[in-house]
N, CA, C and O atoms as a printed pandas DataFrame, in Angstrom:
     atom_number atom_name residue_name chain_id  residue_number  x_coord  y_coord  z_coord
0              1         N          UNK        A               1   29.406   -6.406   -4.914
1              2        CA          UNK        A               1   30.274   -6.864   -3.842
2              3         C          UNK        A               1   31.147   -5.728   -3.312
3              4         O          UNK        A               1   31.499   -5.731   -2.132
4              5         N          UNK        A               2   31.585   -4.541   -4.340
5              6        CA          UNK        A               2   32.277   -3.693   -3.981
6              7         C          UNK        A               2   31.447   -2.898   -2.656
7              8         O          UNK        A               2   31.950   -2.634   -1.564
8              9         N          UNK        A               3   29.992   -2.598   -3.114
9             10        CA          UNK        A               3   29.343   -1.564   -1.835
10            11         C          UNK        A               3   29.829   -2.621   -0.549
11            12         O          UNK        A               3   30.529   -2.099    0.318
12            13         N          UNK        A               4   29.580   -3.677   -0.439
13            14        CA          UNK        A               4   29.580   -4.570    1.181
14            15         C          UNK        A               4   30.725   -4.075    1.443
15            16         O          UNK        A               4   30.601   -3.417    2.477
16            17         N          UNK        A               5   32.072   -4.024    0.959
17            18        CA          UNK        A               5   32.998   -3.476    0.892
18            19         C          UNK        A               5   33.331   -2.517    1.930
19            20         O          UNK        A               5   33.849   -2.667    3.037
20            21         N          UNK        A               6   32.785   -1.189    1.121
21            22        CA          UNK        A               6   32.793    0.001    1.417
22            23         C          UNK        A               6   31.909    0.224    2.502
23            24         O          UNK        A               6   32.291    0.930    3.434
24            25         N          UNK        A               7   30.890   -0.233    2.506
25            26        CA          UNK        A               7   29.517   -0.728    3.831
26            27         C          UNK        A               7   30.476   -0.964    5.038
27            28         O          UNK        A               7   30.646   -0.181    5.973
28            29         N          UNK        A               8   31.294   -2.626    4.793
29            30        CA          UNK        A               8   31.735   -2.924    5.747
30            31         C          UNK        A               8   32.909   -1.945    6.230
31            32         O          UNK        A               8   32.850   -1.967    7.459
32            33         N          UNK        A               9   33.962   -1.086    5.822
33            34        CA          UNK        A               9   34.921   -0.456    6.033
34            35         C          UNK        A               9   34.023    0.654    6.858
35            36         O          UNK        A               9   34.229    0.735    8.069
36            37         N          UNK        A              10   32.901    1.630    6.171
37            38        CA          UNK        A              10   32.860    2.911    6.723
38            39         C          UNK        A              10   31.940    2.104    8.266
39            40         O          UNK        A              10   31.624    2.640    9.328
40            41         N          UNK        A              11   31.829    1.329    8.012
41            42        CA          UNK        A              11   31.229    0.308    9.644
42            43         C          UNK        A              11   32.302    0.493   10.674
43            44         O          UNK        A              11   32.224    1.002   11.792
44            45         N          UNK        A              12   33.348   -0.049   10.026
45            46        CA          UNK        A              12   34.559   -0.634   10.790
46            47         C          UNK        A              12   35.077    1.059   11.205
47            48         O          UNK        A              12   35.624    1.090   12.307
48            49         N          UNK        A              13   35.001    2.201   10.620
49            50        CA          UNK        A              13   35.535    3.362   11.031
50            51         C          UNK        A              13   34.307    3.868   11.929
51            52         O          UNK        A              13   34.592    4.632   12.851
52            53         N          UNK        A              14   33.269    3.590   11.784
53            54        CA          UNK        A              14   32.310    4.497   12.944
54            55         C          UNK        A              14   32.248    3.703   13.984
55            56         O          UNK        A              14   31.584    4.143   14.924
56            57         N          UNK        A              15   32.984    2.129   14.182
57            58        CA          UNK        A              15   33.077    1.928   15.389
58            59         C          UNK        A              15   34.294    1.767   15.687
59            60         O          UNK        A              15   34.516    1.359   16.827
60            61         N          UNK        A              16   35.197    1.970   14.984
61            62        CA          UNK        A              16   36.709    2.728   15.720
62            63         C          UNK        A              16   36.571    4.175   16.377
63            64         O          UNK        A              16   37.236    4.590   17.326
64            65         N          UNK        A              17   35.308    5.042   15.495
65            66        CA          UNK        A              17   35.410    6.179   16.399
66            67         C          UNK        A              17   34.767    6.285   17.524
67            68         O          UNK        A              17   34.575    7.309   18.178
68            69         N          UNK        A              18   34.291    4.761   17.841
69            70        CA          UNK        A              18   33.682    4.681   18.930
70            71         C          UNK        A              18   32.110    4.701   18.901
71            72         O          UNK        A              18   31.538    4.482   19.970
72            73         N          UNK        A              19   31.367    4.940   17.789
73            74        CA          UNK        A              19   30.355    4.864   17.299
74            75         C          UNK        A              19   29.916    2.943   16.589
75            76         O          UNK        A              19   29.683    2.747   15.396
76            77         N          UNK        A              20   29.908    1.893   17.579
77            78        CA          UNK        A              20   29.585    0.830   17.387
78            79         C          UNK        A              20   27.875    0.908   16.695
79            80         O          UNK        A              20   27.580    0.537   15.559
80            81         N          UNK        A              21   27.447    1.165   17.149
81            82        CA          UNK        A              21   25.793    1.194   17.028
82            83         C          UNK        A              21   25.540    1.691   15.234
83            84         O          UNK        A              21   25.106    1.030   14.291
84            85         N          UNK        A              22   25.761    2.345   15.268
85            86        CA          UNK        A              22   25.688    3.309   13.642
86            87         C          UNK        A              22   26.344    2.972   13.043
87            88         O          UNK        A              22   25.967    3.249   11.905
88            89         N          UNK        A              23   27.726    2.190   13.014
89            90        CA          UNK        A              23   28.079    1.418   12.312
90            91         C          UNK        A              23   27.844    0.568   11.887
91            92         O          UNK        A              23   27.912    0.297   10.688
92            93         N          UNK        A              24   27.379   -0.326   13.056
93            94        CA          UNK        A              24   26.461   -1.884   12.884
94            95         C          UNK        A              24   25.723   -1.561   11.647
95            96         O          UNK        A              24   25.979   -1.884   10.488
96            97         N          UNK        A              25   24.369   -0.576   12.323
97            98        CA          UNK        A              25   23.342   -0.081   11.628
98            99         C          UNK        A              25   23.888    0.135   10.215
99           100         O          UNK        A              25   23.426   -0.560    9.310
100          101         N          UNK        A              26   24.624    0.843   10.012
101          102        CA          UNK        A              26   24.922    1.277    8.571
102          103         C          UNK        A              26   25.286   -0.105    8.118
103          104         O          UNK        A              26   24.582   -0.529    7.202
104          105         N          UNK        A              27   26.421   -1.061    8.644
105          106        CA          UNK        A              27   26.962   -2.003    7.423
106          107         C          UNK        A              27   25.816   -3.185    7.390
107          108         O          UNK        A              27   26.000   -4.166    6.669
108          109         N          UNK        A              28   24.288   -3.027    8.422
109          110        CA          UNK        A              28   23.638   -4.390    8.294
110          111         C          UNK        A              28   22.292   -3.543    7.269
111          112         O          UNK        A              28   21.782   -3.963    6.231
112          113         N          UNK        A              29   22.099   -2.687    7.765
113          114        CA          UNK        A              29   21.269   -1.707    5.940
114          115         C          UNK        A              29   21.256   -1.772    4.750
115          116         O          UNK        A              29   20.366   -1.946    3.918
116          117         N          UNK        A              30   23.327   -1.472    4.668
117          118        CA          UNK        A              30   23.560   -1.816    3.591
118          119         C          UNK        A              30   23.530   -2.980    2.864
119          120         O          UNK        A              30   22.983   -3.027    1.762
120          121         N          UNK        A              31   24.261   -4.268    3.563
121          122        CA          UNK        A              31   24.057   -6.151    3.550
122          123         C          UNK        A              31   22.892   -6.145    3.296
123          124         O          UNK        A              31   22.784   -6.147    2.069
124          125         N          UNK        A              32   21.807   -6.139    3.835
125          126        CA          UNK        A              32   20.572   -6.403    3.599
126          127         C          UNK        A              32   19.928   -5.959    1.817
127          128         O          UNK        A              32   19.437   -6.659    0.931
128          129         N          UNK        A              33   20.194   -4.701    1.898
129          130        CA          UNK        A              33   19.431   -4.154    0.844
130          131         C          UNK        A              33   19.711   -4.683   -0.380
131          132         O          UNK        A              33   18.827   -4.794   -1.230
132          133         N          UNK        A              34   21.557   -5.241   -0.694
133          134        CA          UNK        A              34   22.468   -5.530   -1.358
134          135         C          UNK        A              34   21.698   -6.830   -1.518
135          136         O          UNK        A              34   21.253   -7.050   -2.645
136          137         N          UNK        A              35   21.461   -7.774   -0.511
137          138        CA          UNK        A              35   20.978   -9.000   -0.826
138          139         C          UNK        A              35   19.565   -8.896   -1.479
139          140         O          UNK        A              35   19.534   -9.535   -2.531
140          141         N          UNK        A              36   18.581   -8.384   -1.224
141          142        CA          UNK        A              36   17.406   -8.058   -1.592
142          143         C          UNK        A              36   17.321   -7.783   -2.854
143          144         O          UNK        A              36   16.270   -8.029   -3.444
144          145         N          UNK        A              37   18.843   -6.993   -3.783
145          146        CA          UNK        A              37   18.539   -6.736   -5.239
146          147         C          UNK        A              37   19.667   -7.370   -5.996
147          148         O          UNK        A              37   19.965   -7.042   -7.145
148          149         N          UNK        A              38   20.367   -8.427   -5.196
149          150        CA          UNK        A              38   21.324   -9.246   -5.595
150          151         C          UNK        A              38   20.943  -10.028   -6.885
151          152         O          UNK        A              38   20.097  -10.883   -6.625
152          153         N          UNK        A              39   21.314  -10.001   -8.222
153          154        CA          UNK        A              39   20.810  -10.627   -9.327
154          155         C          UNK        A              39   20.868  -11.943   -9.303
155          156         O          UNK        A              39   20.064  -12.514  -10.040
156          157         N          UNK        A              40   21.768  -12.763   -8.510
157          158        CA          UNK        A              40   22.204  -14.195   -8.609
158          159         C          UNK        A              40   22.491  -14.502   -7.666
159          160         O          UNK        A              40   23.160  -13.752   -6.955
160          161         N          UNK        A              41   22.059  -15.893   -7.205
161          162        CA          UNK        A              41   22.677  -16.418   -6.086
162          163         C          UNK        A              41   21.591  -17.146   -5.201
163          164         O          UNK        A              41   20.504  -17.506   -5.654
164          165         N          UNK        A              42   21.901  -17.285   -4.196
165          166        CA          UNK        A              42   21.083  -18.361   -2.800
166          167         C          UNK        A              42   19.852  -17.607   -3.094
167          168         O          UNK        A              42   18.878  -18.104   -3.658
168          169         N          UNK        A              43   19.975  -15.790   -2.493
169          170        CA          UNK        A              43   18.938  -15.067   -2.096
170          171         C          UNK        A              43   18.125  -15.304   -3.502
171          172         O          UNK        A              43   16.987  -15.715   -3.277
172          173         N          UNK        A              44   18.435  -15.140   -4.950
173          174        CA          UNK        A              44   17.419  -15.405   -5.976
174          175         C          UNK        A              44   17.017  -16.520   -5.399
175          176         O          UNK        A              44   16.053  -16.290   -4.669
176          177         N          UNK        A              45   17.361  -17.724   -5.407
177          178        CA          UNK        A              45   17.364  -19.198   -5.486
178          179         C          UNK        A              45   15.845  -19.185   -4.023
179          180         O          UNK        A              45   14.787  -19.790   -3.849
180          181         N          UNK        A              46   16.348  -18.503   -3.564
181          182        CA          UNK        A              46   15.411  -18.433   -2.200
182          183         C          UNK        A              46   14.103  -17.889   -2.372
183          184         O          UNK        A              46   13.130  -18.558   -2.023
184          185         N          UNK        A              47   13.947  -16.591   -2.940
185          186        CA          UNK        A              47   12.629  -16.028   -3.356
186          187         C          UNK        A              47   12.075  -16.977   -4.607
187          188         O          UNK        A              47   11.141  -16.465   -5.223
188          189         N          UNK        A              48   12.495  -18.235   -5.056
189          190        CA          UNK        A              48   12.091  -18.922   -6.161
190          191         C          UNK        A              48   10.879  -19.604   -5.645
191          192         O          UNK        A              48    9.794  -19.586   -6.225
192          193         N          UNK        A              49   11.161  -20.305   -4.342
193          194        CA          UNK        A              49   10.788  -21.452   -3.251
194          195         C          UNK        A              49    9.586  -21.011   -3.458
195          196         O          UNK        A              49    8.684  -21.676   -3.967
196          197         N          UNK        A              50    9.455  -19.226   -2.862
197          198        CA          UNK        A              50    7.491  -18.997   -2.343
198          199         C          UNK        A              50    8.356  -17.529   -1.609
199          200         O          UNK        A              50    9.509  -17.155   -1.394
200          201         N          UNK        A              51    6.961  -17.055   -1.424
201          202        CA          UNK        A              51    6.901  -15.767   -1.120
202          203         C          UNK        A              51    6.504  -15.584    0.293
203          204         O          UNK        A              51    5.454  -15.048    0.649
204          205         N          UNK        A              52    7.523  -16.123    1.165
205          206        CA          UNK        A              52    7.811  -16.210    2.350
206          207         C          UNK        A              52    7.503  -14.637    3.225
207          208         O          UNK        A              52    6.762  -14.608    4.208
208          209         N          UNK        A              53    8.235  -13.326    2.652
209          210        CA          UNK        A              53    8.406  -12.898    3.437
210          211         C          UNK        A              53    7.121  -12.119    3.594
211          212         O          UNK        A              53    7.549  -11.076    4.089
212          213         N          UNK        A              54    5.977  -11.992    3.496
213          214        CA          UNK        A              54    4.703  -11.223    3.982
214          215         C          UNK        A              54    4.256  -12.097    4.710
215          216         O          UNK        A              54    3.305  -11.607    5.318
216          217         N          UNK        A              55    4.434  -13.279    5.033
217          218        CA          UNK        A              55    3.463  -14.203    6.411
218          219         C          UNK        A              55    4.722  -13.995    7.542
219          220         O          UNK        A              55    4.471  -13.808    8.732
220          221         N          UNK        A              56    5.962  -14.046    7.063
221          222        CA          UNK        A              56    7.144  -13.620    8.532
222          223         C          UNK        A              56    6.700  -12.036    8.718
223          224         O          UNK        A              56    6.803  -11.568    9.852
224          225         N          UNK        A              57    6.246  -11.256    7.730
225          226        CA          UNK        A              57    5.729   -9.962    8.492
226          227         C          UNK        A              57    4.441  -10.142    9.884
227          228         O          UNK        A              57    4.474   -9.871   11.084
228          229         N          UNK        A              58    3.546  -10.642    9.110
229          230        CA          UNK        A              58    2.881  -11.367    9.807
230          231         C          UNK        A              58    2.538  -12.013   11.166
231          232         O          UNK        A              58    1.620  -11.794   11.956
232          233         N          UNK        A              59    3.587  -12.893   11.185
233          234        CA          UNK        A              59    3.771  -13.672   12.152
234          235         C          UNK        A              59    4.787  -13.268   13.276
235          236         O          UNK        A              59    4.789  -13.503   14.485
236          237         N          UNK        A              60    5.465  -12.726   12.639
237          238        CA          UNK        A              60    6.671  -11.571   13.658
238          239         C          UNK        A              60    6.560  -11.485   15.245
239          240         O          UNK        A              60    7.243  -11.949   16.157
240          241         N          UNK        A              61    5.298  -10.615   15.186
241          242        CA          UNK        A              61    5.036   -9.965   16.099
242          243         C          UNK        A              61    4.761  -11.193   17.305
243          244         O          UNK        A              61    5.567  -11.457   18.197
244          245         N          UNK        A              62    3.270  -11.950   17.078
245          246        CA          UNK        A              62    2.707  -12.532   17.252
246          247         C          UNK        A              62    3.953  -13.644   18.416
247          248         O          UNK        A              62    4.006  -13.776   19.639
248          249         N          UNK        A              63    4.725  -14.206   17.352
249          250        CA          UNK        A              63    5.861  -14.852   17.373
250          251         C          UNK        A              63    7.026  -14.389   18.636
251          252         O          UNK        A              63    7.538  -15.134   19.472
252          253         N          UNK        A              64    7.199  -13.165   18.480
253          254        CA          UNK        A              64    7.922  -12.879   19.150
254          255         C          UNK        A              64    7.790  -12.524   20.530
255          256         O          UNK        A              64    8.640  -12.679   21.406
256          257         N          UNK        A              65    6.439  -11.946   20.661
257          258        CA          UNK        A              65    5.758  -11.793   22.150
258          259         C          UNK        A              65    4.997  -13.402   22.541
259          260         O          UNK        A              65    4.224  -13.655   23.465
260          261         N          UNK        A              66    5.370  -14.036   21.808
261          262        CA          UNK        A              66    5.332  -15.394   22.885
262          263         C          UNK        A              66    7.085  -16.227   23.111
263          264         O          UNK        A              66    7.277  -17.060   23.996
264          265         N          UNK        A              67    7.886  -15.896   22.389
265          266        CA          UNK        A              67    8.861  -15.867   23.057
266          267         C          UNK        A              67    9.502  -15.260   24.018
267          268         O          UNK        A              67   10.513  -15.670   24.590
268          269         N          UNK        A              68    8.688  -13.870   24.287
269          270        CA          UNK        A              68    9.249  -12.826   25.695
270          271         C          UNK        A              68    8.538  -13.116   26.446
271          272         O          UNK        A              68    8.798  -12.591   27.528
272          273         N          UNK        A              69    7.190  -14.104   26.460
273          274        CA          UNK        A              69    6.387  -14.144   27.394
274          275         C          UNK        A              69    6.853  -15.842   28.222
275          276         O          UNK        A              69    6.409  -16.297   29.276
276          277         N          UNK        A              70    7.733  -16.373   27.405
277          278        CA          UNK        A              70    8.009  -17.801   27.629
278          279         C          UNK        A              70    9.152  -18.130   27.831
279          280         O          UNK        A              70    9.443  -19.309   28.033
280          281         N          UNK        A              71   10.374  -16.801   27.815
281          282        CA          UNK        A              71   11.628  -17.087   28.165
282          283         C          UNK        A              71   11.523  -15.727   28.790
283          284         O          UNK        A              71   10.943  -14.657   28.606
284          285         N          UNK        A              72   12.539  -16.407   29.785
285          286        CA          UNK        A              72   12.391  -14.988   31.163
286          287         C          UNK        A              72   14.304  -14.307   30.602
287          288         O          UNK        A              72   15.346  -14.924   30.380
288          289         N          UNK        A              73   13.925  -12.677   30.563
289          290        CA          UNK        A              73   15.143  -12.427   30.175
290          291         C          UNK        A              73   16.343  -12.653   28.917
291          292         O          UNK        A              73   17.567  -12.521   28.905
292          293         N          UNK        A              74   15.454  -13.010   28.011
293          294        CA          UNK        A              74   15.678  -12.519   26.536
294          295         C          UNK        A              74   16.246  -11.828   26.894
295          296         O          UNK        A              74   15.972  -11.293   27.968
296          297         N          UNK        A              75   17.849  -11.326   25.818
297          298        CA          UNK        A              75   18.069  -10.388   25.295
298          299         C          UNK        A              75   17.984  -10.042   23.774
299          300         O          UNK        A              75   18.142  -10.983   22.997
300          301         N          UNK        A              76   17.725   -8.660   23.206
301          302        CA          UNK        A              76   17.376   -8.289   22.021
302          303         C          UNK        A              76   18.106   -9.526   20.924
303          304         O          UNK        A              76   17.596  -10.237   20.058
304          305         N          UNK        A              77   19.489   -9.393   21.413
305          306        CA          UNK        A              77   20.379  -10.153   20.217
306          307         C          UNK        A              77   19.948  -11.670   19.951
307          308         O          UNK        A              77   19.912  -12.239   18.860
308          309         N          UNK        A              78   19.660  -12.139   21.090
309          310        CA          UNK        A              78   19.149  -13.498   21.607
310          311         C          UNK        A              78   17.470  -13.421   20.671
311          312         O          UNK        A              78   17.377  -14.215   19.735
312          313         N          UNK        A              79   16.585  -12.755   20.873
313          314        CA          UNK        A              79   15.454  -12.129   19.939
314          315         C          UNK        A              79   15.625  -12.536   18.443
315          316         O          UNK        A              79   14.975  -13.351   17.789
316          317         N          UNK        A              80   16.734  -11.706   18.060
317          318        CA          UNK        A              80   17.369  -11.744   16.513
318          319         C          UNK        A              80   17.597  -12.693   16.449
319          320         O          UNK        A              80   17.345  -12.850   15.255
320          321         N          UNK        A              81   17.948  -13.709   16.813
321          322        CA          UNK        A              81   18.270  -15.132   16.599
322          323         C          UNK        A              81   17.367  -15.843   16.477
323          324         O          UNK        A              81   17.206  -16.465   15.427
324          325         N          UNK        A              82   16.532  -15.950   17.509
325          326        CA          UNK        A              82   15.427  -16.888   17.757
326          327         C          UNK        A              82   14.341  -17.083   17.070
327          328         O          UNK        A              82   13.871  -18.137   16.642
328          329         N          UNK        A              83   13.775  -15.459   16.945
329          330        CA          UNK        A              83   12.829  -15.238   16.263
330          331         C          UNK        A              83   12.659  -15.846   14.823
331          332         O          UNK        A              83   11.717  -16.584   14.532
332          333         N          UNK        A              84   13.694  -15.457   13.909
333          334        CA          UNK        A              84   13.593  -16.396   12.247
334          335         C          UNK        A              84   13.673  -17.423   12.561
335          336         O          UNK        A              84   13.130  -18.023   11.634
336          337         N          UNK        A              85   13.986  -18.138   13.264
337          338        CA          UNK        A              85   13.752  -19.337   13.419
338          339         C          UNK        A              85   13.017  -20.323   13.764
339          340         O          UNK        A              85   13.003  -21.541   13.582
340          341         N          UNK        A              86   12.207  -19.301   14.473
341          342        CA          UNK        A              86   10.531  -20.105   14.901
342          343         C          UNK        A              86    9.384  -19.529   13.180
343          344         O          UNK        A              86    8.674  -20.139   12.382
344          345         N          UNK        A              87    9.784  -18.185   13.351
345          346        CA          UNK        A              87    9.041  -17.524   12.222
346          347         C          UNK        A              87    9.091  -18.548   10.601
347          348         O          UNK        A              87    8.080  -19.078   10.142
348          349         N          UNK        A              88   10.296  -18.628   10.034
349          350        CA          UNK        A              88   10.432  -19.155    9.137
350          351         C          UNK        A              88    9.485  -19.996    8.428
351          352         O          UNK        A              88    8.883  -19.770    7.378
352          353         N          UNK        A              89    9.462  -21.089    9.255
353          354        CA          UNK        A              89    9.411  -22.387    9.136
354          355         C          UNK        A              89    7.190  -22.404    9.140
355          356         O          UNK        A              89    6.409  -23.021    8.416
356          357         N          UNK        A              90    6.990  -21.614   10.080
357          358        CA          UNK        A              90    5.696  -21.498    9.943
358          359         C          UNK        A              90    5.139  -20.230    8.762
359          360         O          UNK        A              90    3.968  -20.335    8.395
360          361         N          UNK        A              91    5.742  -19.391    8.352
361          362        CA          UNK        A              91    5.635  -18.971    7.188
362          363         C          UNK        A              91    5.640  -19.700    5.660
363          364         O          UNK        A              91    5.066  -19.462    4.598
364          365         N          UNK        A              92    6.359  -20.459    6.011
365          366        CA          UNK        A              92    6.721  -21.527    4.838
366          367         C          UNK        A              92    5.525  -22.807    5.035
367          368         O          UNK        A              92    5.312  -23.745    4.267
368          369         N          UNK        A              93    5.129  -22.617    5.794
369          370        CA          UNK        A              93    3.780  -23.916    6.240
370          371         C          UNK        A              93    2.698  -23.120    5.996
371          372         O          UNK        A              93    1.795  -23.670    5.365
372          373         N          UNK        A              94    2.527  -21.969    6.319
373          374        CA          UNK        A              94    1.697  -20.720    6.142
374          375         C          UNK        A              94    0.964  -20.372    4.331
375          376         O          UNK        A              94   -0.079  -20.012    3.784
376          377         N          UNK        A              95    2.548  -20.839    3.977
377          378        CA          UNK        A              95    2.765  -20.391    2.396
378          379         C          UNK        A              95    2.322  -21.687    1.706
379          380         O          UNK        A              95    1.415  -21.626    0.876
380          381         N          UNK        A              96    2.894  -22.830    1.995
381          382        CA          UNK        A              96    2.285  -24.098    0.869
382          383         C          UNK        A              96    1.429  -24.363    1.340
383          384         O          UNK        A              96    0.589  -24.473    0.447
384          385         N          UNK        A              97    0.844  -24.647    2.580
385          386        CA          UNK        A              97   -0.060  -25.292    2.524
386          387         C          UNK        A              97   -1.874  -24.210    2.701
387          388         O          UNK        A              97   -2.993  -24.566    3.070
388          389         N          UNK        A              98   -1.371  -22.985    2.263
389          390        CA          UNK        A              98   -2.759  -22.408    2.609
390          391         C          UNK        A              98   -3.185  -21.290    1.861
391          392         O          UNK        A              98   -4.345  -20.901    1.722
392          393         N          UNK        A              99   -1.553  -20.525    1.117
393          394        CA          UNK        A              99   -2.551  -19.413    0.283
394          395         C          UNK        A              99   -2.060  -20.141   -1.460
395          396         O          UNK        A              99   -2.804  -20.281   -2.430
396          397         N          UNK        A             100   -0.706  -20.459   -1.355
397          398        CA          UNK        A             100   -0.849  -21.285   -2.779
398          399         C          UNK        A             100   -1.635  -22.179   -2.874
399          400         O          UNK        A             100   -1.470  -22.592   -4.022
400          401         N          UNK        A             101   -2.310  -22.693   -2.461
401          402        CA          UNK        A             101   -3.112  -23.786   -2.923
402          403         C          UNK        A             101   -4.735  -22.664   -3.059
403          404         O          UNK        A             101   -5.558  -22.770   -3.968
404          405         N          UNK        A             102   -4.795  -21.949   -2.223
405          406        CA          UNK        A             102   -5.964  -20.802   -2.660
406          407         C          UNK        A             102   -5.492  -20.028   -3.793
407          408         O          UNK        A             102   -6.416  -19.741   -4.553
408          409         N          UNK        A             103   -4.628  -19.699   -4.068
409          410        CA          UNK        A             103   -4.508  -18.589   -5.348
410          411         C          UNK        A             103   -4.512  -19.842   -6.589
411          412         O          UNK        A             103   -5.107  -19.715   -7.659
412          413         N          UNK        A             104   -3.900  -20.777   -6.277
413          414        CA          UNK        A             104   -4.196  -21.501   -7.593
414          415         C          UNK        A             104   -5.246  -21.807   -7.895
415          416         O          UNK        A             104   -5.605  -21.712   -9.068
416          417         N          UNK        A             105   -6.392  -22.458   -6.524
417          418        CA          UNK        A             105   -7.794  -22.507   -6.970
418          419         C          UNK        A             105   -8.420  -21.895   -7.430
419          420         O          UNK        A             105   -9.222  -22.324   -8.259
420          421         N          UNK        A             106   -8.330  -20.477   -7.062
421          422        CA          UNK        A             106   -9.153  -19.156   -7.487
422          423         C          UNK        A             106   -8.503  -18.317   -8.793
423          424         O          UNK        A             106   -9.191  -17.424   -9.287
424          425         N          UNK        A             107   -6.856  -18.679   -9.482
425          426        CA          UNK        A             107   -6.790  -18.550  -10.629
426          427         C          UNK        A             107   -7.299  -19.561  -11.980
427          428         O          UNK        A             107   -7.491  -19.181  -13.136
428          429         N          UNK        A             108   -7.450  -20.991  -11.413
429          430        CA          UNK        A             108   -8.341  -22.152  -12.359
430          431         C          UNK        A             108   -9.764  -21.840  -12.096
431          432         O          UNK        A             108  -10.450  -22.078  -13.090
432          433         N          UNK        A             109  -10.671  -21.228  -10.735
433          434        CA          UNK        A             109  -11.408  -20.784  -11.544
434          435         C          UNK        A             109  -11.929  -19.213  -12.178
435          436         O          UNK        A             109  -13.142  -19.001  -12.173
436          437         N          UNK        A             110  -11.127  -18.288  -12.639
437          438        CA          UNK        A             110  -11.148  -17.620  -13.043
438          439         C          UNK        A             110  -11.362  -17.845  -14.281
439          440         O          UNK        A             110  -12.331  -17.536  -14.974
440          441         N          UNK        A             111   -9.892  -18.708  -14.681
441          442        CA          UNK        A             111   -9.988  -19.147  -16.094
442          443         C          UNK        A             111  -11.018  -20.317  -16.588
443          444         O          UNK        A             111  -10.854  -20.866  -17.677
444          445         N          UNK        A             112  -11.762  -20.554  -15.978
445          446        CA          UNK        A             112  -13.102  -21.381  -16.456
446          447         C          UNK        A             112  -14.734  -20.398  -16.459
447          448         O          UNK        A             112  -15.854  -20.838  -16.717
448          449         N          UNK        A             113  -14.349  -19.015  -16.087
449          450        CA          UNK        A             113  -15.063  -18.199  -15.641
450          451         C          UNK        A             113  -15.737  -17.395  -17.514
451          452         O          UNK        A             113  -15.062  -16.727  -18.298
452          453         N          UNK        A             114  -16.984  -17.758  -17.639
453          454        CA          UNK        A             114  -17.447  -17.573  -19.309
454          455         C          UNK        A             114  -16.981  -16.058  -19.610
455          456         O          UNK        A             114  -17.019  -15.177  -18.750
456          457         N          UNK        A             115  -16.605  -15.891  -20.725
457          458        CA          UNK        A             115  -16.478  -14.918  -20.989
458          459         C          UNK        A             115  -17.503  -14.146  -21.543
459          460         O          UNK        A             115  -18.160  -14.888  -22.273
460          461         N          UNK        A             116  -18.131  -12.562  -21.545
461          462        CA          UNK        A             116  -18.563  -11.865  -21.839
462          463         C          UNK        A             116  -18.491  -11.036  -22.775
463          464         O          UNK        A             116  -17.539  -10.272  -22.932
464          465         N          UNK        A             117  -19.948  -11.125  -23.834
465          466        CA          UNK        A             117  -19.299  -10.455  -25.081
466          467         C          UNK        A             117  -19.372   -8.986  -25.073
467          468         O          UNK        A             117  -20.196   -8.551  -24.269
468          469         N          UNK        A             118  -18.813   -8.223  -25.665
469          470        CA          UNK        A             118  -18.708   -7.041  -25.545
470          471         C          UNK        A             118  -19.918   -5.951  -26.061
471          472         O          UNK        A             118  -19.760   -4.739  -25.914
């Protein structure tokens, strides 16, 4: 909790010096990364669910150029918003209903798979 801290302060000084952008950048780098190796909490509680985030890689793109193609005049920030929010939800539909149910099939039959003597 101390780095967000220090994240958020040296933020708050590179956009007092007028440097908004690199500040942002620096204190949302830091937040992020912090959550990603956070030992406890929502974000554990969250990667418990399913392994969401390689189908939002995925789907990202895809996702997002049909929202620029379907709203006239997006802006980026407006983007950042929108986007996890369409993404999510079909990642998570992505995830139960199509590769867990394949990796479990194809780990039961692995393990029914005869073994070979040496």
């Amino acid at each position: 909790m101390e780095g967000i801290c220090i994240a958020f302060f040296a933020g708050c000084a590179f956009i007092g010096l007028g440097l908004f952008r690199p500040g942002l950048l620096l204190l949302a780098e830091y937040c992020i990364i912090w959550i990603e190796f956070v030992p406890t909490g929502a974000a554990r509680e969250f990667s418990e669910v399913g392994d969401y985030s390689y189908r939002m890689y995925i789907f990202a793109y895809p996702i997002q150029q049909s929202v620029v193609n379907n709203v006239e005049s997006i802006s980026p920030i407006q983007m950042l918003l929108v986007s996890p929010c369409l993404d999510h939800p079909i990642a998570a539909i992505s995830w139960h209903f199509l590769e867990w149910p394949v990796l479990k099939r194809s780990r039961f039959r692995r393990e029914k798979e005869p073994k070979l003597a040496n």
